[in-house]
C-alpha positions in Angstrom: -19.5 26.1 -8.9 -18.0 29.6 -7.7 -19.3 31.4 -10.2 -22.0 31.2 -13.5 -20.4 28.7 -16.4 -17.5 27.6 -14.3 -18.0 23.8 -14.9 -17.4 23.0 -12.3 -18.7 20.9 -9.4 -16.6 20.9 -5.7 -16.8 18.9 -2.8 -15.7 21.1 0.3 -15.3 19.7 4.1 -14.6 22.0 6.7 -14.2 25.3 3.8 -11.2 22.6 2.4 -11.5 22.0 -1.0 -11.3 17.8 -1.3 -12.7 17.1 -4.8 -13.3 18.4 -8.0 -15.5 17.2 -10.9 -14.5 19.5 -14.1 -15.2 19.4 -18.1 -11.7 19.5 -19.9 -12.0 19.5 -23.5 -13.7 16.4 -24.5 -13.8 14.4 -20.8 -14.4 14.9 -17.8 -11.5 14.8 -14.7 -12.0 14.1 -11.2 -9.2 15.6 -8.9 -8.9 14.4 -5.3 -7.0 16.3 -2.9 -7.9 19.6 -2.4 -6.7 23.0 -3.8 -3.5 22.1 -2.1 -1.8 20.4 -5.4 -0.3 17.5 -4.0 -2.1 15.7 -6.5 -2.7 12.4 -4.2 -5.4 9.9 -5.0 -6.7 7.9 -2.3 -9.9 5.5 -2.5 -10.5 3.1 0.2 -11.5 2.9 3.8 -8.3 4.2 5.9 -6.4 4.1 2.7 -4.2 6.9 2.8 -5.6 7.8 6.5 -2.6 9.7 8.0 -1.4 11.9 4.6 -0.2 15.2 5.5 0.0 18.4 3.6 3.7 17.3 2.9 2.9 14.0 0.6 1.7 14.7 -2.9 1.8 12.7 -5.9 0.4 9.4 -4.8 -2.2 6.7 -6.2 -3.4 4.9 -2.9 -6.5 2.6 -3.7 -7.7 -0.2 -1.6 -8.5 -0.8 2.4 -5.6 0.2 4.6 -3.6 0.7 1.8 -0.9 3.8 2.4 -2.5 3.6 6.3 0.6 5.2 7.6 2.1 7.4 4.7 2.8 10.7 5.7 5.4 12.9 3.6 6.2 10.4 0.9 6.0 11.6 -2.7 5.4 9.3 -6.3 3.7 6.2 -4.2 1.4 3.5 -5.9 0.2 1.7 -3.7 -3.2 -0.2 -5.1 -4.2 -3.6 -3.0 -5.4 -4.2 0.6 -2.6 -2.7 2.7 -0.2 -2.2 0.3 2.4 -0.2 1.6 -0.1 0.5 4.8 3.1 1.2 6.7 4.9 3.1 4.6 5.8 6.4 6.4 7.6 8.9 4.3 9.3 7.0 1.7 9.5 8.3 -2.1 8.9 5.9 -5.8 7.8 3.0 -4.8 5.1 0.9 -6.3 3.2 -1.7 -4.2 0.1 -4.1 -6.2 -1.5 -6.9 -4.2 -2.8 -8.1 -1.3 0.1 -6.7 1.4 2.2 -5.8 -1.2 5.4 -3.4 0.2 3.0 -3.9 3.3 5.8 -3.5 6.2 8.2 -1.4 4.7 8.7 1.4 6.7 12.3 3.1 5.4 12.9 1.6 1.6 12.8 3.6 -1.9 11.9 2.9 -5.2 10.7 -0.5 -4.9 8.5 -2.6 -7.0 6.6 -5.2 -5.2 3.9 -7.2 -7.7 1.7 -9.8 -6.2 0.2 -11.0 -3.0 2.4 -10.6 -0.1 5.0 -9.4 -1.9 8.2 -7.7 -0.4 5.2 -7.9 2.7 7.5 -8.2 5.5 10.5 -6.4 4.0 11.0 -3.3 6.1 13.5 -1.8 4.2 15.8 -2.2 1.5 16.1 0.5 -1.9 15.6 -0.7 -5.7 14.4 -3.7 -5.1 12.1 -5.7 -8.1 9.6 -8.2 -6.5 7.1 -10.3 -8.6 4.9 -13.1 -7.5 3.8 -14.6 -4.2 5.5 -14.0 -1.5 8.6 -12.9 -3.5 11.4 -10.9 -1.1 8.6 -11.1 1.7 11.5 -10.8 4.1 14.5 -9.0 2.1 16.4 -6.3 3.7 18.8 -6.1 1.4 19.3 -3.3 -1.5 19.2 -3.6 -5.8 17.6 -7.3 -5.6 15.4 -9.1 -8.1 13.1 -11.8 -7.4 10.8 -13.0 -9.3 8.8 -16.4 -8.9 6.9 -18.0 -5.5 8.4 -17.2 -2.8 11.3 -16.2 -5.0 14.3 -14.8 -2.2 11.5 -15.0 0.6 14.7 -15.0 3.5 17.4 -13.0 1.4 18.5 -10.3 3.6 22.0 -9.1 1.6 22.3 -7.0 -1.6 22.5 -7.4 -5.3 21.0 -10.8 -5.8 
């Protein structure tokens, strides 16, 4: 607390504010990130480890996940290294094991299961679901769902 009856609890390093533990209404919220609203939540070791002031918005949970984000905004990456090099991209949403893992320029992307979209390192609006799904797609506005579901597919609109 800064002051009497705040309630409050904050968790500074280096006089920068990176959690908050606060009573709201009936519950209680835990804010990670700092005073510096980006709003990013990151759990995990090296998850999240090169975020700059620039990114905000972002769920990162899981080892190495979101390694290499930097500036990207409205990121869910939850898995060991999902989307670990992911740079500065914006919407996408990576769950499982190397999930979005290698995708270093693509947008809005959905990648659900183990090694899915993994290898892809690009590509926009793409759906993934299941193993291995679109693992090495670099192609935009695809679908593939199933194992190994358009593993190899590199052009658009399938």
């Amino acid at each position: 607390e800064e002051s009497p009856n705040e309630n409050l609890i904050r968790f500074d390093v280096s006089n920068q504010e990176m959690l908050v533990l606060r009573q709201v209404s009936n519950h209680t919220v835990l804010d990670f990130g700092g005073n510096d609203n980006a709003g990013n939540t990151v759990i995990g070791s090296n998850a999240g480890l090169f975020l700059a002031t620039g990114a905000g918005k972002n769920v990162i949970l899981g080892q190495g996940a979101g390694r290499d984000l930097t500036t990207g905004d409205f990121n869910t990456f939850v898995g060991r290294n999902a989307g670990a090099f992911s740079t500065g991209q914006d919407y996408n949403t990576y769950l499982g094991y190397h999930a979005g893992r290698d995708n270093t320029s693509g947008e809005r992307n959905v990648a659900l299961g183990a090694l899915a979209g993994g290898n892809s390192t690009d590509g926009d609006d793409n759906v993934y679901i299941g193993y291995n799904a679109g693992e090495l797609n670099s192609g935009d506005q695809n679908i593939f769902k199933g194992y190994e579901a358009g593993r190899d597919e590199t052009g658009p609109n399938k």
